[in-house]
N, C-alpha and C positions, 0 to 999 in steps of 0.2 A: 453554679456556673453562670457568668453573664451571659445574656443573647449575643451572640455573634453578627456583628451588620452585615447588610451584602457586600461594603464596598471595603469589608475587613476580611471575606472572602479570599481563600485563593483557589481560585477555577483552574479547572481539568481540561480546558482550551480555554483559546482568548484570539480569533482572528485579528489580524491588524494590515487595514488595509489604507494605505497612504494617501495624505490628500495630491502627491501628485496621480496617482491610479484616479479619484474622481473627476481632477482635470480634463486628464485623457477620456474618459467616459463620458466626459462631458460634449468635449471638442468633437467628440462620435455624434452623440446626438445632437450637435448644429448643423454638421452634415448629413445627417440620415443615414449614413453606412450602418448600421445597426447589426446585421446579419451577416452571414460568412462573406469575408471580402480580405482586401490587401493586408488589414489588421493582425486576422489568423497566420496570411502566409508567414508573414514578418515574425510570429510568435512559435510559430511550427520551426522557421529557420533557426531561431534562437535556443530554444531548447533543444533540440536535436545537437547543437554544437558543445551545449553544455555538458549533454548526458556522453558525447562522443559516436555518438551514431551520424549514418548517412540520412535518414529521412527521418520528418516527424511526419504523423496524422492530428490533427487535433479533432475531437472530439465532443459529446455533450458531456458527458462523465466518465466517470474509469471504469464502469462496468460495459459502457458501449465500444469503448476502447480494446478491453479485453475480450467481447464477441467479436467487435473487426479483425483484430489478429489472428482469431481462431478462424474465419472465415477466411479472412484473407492467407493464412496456412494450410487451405483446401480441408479443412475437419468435415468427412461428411455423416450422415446417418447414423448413427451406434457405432460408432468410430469414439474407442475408450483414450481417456486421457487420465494421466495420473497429475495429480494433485494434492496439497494440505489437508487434512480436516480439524486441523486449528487455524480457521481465518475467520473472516468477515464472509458471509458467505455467499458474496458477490461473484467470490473464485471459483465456486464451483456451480452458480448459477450461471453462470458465462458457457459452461460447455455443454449444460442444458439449453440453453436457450439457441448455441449453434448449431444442434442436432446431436452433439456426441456424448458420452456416458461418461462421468466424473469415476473414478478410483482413489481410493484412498489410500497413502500410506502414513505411516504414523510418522511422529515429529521426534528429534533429538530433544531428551529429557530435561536439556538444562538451554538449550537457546530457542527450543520450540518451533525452529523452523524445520522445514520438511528433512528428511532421515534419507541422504541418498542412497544408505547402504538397503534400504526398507525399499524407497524406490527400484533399486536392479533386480530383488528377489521378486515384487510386483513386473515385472516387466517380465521376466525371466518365466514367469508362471502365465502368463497370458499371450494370445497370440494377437490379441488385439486393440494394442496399445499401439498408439499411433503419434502420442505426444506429449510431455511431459511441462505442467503449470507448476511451478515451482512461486514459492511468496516470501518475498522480502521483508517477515512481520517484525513489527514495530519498529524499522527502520534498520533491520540488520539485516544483510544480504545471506544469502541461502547458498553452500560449500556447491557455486557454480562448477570449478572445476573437475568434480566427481560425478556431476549430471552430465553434464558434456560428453563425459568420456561414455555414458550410458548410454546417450541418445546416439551418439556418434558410432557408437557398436551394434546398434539396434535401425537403424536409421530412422530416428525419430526428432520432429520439432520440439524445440522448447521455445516457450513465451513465460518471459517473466511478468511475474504481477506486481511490480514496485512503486503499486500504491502507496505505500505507505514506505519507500525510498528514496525519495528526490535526494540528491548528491551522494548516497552511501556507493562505497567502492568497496574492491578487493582488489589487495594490493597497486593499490591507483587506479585501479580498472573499475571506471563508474558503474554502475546497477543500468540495465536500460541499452546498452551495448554487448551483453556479452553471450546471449541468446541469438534466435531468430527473430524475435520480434519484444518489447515487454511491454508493459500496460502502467498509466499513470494517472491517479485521481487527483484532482484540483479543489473537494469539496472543501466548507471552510476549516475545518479541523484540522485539515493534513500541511506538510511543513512548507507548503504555496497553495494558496489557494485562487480562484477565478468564480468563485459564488458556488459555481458547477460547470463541471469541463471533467476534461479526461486529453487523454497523449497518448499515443501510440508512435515508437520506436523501433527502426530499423537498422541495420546493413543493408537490407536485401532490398533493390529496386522491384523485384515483382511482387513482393511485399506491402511495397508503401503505394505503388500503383492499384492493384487489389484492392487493400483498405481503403484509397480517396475514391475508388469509384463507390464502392459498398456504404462509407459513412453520406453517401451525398445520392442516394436512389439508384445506384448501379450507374451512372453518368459513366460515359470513357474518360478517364483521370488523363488519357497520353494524347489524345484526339480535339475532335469539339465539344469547345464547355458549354455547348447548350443543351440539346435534348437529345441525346445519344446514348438513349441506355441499351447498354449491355449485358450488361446481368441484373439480377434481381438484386437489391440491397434497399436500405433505408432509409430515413430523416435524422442521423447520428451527430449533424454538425455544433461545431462548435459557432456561436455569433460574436461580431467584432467587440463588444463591450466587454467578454467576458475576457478576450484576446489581451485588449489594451489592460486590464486588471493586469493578468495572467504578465504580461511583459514587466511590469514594475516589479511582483512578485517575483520573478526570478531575476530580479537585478537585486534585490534584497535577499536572495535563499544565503547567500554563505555568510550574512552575518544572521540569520534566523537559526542556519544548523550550529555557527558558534555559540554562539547563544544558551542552544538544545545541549551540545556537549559541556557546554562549561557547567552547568546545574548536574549534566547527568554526574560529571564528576567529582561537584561535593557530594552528591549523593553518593557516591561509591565511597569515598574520603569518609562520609560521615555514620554512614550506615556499617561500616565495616563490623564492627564489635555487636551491630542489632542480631535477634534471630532472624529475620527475614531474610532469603537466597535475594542478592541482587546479583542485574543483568549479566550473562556471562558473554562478553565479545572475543571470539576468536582472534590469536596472532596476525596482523598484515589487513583486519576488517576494520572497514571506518561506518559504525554507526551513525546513524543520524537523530536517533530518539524520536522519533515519532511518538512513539511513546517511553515514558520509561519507567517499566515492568517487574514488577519483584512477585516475590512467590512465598507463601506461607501458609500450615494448618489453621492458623488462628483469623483467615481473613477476614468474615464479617465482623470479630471482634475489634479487629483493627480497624474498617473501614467504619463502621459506628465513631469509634475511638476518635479518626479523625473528621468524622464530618462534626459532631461535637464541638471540636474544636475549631471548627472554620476552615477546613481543607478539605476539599472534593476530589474523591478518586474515581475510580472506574471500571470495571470488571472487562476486559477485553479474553475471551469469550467465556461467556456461563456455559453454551451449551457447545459442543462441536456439529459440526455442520453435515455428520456421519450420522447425529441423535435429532436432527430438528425436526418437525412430521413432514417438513418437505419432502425429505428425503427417505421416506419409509417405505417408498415405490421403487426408489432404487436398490440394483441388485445387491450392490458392495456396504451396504446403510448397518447391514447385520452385524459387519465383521469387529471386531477389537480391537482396538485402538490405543490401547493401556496409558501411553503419555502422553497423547491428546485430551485424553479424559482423564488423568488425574493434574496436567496444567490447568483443563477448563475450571477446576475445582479450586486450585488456590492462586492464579494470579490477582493479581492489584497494580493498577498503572497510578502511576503521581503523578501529578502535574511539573511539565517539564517545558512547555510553549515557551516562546522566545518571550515573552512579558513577565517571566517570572523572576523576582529581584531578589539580591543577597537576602535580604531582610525575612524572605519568604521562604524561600529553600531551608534556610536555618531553620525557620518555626519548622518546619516538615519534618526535619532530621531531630530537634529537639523534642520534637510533639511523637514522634514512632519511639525514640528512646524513654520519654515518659512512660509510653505503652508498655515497651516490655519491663521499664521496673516494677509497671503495677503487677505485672501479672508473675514473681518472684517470690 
């Protein structure tokens, strides 16, 4: 087989960040606004209208994002929250790091996001669930309606984690509005980026007042912005350059998620007859592919197979976040997991980033079909 060049390549991300985005970053640093200023607000108002929500926070990343929510949702001391143990495990480092104890329940076999039915028997068996992280993975929104009616019966918060969901909805109802608060990464891999940032989304005004005092040193968010703290909080802000990115970025998200959809769906078109399970998107859900995910016993064979050939995949997650030694402290770390831990085992994501061209999707779909005839 020939060496494959880099520039023959097709990469597993590819950020694309526009020369009007440098402009504006630029026109920041002739003024010196550099730091949290009019930029962010403008970039806070904007997204928050996109996602449908009344307030944004902005953020230094999505993992700060999703500690200010939990914060700003009053989470205190060993105060249990249930959550994924198929994520990035940002999600459940988040309820560590606000004081409360992550819960695991396991994920729906075939879309991998969290198991609401799994959720109420956890809730139902413990007295000290107080809030429920639910994760929007790989760009597919998690059966809100069923958590709702959970938390709603139990009187419990939800904060969504739709890092990895900018535009996904259910049934037109965007990700990011249909909780009490939800959380959003901007790192460059995900489907907007701002170098590094994070978003935080509300309804709830005492919510989004909370969060801006907490990301900005406990400052009064409602009062004077100078030296009025309030409460104890931190250095969480997002700075104007990442803003001004961050603004171009989501003027471009719907043709990046068209983009993501149109590939994921030769992919479905073309993979249909492979052995590999692809993505299963629920009736009335709008994916956004963040990633896009397939599942198979044969995966290193495959993923060898295709780097070979010049296509880079990915393993999104090898271990679950219940098996990492982080979590070997925690009390819930022991329990069983069965579809967490046998997804961690065979997925593979392909590259599906808005820069991926006919030309290249095709090699993908003809390079995994070559695979399975060799193996016949």
């Amino acid at each position: 087989m020939s060496r494959i060049q880099p520039d023959e390549r097709v990469s597993i991300a590819d950020p694309d960040v526009s020369d009007t985005a440098v402009d504006r970053v630029q026109e920041l640093l002739e003024t010196g606004q550099l730091a949290d200023g009019p930029e962010v607000r403008q970039f806070e108002r904007e997204f928050a209208s996109y996602v449908g929500a009344d307030h944004a926070v902005a953020t230094s990343n999505g993992t700060t994002a999703l500690v200010a929510g939990l914060e700003a949702l009053g989470l205190e001391s060993g105060d249990a929250v249930v959550t994924s143990p198929f994520s990035f495990v940002a999600s459940a480092n988040a309820i560590r790091l606000a004081g409360g104890t992550p819960v695991f329940a396991d994920v729906d076999p075939e879309t991998y996001v969290i198991d609401p039915a799994r959720v109420e028997q956890v809730v139902r068996d413990r007295a000290d669930v107080v809030g429920i992280l639910p994760v929007h993975l790989y760009g597919l929104p998690t059966p809100m309606d069923h958590l709702l009616e959970v938390a709603n019966e139990h009187d419990l918060f939800v904060l969504e984690d739709a890092c990895q969901a900018h535009g996904a909805a259910i049934d037109g109802h965007p990700v990011g509005s249909l909780g009490d608060a939800a959380a959003f990464s901007f790192y460059p891999t995900k489907n907007m980026t701002t170098g590094e940032g994070g978003m935080l989304t509300t309804t709830r005004e005492d919510v989004a007042e909370a969060a801006e005092g907490y990301v900005n040193h406990g400052r009064d968010a409602s009062g004077d912005r100078g030296y009025g703290h309030v409460e104890l909080g931190s250095n969480h802000r997002m700075t104007s350059l990442a803003a001004a990115i961050g603004r171009t970025q989501l003027e471009r998200l719907p043709a990046f998620t068209a983009a993501r959809q149109d590939t994921a769906a030769a992919y479905d078109r073309g993979l249909a007859d492979c052995s590999i399970e692809t993505p299963t998107v629920p009736d009335g859900y709008e994916h956004v592919y963040h990633q896009y995910t397939v599942a198979t016993d044969d995966r290193e064979a495959l993923a060898t197979w295709l780097g070979d050939h010049g296509i880079d995949t990915a393993v999104y997650y090898p271990t679950p976040i219940h098996r990492q030694p982080a979590y070997e402290s925690v009390s819930t770390a022991a329990v069983r997991l069965p579809n967490a831990e046998r997804a961690a085992e065979r997925v593979l994501s392909l590259p599906v980033h808005p820069n991926v061209t006919r030309d290249q999707r095709q090699r993908v779909i003809e390079t995994i079909t070559a695979f399975d005839d060799s193996r016949t």
